[in-house]
N, C-alpha and C positions, 0 to 999 in steps of 0.2 A: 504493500500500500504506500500511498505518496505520504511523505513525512509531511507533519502541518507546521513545524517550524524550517526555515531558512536563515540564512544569512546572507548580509551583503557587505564586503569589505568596504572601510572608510578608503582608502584609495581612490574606489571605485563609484564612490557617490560626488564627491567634490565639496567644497564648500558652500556654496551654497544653498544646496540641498539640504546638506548636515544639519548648519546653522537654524532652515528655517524648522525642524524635527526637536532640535534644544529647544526651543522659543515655546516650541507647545509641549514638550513633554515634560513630567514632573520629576521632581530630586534636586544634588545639588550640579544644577545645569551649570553653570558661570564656569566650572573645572572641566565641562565636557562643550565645549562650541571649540568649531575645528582649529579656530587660530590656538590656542592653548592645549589643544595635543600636540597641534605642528610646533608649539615652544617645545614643552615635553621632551619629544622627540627629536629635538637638534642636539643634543646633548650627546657625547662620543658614547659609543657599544649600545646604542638604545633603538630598537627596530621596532616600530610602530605597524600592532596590527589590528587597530582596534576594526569595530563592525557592529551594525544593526541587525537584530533580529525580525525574519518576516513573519508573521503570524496567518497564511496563506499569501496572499501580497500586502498585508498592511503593515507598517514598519511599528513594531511592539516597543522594543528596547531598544538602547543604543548603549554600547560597551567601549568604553575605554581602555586599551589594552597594549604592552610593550612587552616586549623581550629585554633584558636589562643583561649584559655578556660582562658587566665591566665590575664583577665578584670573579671569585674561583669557582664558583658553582653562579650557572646561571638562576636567574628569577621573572617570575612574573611583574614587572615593575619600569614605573619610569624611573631610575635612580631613586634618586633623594625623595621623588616626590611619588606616593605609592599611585597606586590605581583606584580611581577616582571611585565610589560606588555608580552603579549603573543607574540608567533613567531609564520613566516609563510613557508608556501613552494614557492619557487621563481616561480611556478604556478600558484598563486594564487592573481588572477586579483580584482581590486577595486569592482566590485559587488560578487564574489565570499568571499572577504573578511567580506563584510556586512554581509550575509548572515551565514560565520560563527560565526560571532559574535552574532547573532541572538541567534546561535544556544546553543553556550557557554554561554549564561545569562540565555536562557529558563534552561537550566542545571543546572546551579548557583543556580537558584531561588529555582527548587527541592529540591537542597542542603538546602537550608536557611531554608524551611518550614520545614523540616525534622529535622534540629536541632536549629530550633528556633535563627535563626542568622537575623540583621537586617543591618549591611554592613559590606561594604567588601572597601578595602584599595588598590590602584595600584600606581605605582611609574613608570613612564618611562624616558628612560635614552638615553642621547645624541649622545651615541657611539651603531651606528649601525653596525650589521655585513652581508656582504653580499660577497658568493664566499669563504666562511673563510678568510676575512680580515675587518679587524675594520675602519670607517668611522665615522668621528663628524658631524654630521646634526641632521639638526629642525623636518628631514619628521615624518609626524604621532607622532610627540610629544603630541598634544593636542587634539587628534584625539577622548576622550575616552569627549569629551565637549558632543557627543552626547548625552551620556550617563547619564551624569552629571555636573551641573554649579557648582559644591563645589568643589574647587582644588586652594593649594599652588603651589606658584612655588621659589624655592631655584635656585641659582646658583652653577654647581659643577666647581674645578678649575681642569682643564685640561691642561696637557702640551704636546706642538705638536713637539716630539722629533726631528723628521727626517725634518721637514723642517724649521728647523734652526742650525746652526754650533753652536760645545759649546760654541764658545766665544758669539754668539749672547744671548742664552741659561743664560749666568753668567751676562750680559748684561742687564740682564730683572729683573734677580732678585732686593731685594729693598738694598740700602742704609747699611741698620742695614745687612740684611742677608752676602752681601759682606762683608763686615767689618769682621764679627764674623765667615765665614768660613775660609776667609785670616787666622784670629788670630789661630784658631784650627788646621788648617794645618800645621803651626808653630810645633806643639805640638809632631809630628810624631804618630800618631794615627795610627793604621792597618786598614786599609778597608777589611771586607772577605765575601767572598760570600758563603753559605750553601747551597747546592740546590742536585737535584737530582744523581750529580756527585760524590757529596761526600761522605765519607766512611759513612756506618749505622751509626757504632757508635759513630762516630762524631757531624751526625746532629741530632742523641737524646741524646748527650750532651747539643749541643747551647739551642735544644728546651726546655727540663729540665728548662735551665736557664730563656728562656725567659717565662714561665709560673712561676717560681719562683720571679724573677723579677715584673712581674705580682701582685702577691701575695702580696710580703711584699710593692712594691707603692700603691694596693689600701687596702690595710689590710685586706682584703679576697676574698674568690673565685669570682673568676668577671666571670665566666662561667663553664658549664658543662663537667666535663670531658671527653664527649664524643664527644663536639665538639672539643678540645685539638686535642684528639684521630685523629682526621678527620682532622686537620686542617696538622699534622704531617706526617700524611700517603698522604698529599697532595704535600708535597716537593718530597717525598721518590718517588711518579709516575708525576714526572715532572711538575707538574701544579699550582705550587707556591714557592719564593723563600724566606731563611730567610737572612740577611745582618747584618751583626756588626762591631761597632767598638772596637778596643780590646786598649787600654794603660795598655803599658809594658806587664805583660800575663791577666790582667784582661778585658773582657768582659763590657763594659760601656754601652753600649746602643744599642737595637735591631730592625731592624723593618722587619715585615712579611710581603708580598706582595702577593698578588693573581694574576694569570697571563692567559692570553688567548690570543690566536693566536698572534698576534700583537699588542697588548693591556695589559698594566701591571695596576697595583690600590694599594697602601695603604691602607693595613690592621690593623694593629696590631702596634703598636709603645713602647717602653719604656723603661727609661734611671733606671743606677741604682743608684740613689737620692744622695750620697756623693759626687757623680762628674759632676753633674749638673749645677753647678755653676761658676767650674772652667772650665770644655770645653764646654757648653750650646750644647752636641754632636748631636742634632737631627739635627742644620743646616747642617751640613756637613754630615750626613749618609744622608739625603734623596737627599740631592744634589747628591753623590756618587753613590746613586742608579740610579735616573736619568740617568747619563753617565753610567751606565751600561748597563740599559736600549737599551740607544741609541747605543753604540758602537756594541747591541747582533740585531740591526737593529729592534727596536719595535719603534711601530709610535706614538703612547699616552699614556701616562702615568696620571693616574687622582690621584689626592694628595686631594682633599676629597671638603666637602661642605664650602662655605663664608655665614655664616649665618647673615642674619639682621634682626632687628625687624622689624614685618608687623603687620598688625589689624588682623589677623588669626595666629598669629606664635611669641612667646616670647622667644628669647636664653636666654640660663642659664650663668651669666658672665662667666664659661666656657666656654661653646660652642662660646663664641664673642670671647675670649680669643685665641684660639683654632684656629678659622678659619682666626683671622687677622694673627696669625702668617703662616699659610698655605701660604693666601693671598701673602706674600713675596717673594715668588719665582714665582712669576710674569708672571705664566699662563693666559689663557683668561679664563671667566666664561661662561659655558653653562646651559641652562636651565634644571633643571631637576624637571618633573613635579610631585605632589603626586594628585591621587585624594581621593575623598569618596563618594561612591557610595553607598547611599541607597536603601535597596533591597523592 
């Protein structure tokens, strides 16, 4: 008999197909629209195979999915960043879901014996989309338990723009953060925004710099130029923004932001190290962005993970470093879950 499920490779649909299947389908979409696989995927040893499932010829699911060769033992996985949990068609009722889930591991496992892969890495994430609009809830967060009892869970800090006024907003922040944006503001600093408005040659000036910047803070290439490439042509078609501060004509400190429907996230950040010290500029750019944010009417804005030690999970005093100062701007934390699924 004819199998009722199919598939259709992402290769093989294109972008804009893809994109418009994100738009209507539910979960966390923002990690699955094709420009952010084809990021993903630029990254050395990583072979991108994601694909849709067809539910006779209706497209069901859509999977985001890599080969990650750059372990001693290959994985299911974009590097660093795991495999996104999958989305659905808002047709697609609690037994029809099982069922393709079923069907997507029977597939999976194909994959594994064929290239000798023994698991696979998924992350789901707090901000769901449904209708093209971003939502924070628990649903189906933990839902992959079926599958698997080995799973971290991190807190991401999320700020919920629109349903607080800035002052409540300024309000929340901590102690130190107030203090040291007061002080900077003092300073008459530019706020600018980079984004798809502005002229070409402008925003591959900023971007120039902020990959230069890049460079000489961490004393060499921290990434592929191809994701640069991708990450650049991402402002130029509307779907992320870069922000800086400038004292007197100099550029001090950048951060990229990736952006979807009503939903913006912290990318990319980095100050340029002689001025560090004297205006500490990251409080006050990513505050800045925030009100931008808010004022352009987006609902959440996530400023990254608050890492702590757990018996599965050891931060690097960076990464503690890193996330207490996140911590300060006085978002709430949601779960976001990783599992590891052995095949």
């Amino acid at each position: 008999p004819k199998m009722r499920f199919s598939i259709e490779h992402f290769k093989d649909i294109g972008k804009i197909k893809w994109n418009r299947l994100v738009e209507k389908f539910n979960g966390p979409s923002h990690l699955l629209t094709w420009q952010n696989i084809n990021y993903q995927s630029a990254f050395k040893n990583i072979r991108n195979i994601s694909f849709s499932v067809l539910d006779h010829n209706d497209t069901v699911a859509l999977v985001a999915l890599a080969i990650n060769k750059s372990n001693i033992s290959k994985t299911f996985s974009f590097g660093n960043n795991l495999t996104p949990h999958p989305i659905f068609s808002n047709k697609v009722n609690y037994s029809l879901r099982k069922k393709i889930y079923e069907f997507i591991f029977d597939f999976i496992k194909q994959l594994a014996k064929k290239n000798k892969i023994k698991q696979i890495n998924f992350v789901s994430h707090p901000i769901h989309f449904y209708d093209g609009k971003a939502n924070l809830e628990s649903k189906n967060q933990f839902e992959f338990i079926m599958f698997s009892s080995n799973y971290l869970v991190h807190n991401t800090l999320i700020n919920k723009l629109s349903y607080f006024s800035k002052d409540q907003l300024f309000s929340q922040l901590s102690k130190y953060h107030k203090k040291n944006i007061n002080k900077i503001k003092k300073k008459k600093l530019i706020f600018k925004t980079i984004n798809f408005k502005t002229e070409k040659n402008e925003i591959e000036h900023h971007f120039k710099n902020l990959k230069k910047y890049h460079f000489k803070s961490a004393k060499r290439k921290t990434r592929p130029e191809k994701t640069w490439n991708i990450m650049l042509k991402q402002i130029i078609d509307n779907e992320a923004d870069l922000f800086c501060l400038i004292y007197d004509t100099t550029p001090i400190s950048y951060l990229y932001c990736g952006r979807y429907k009503n939903f913006a996230w912290g990318w990319s950040q980095v100050n340029l190290e002689k001025y560090e010290k004297e205006f500490m500029p990251r409080h006050l750019l990513e505050w800045e962005v925030m009100m931008h944010y808010k004022k352009n009417k987006l609902d959440f804005y996530e400023i990254g993970e608050r890492y702590f030690a757990q018996e599965k999970f050891k931060p690097t005093k960076k990464e503690l470093l890193i996330s207490e100062f996140k911590e300060k701007f006085g978002s709430d934390r949601f779960p976001k879950v990783f599992f590891n699924l052995e095949i």
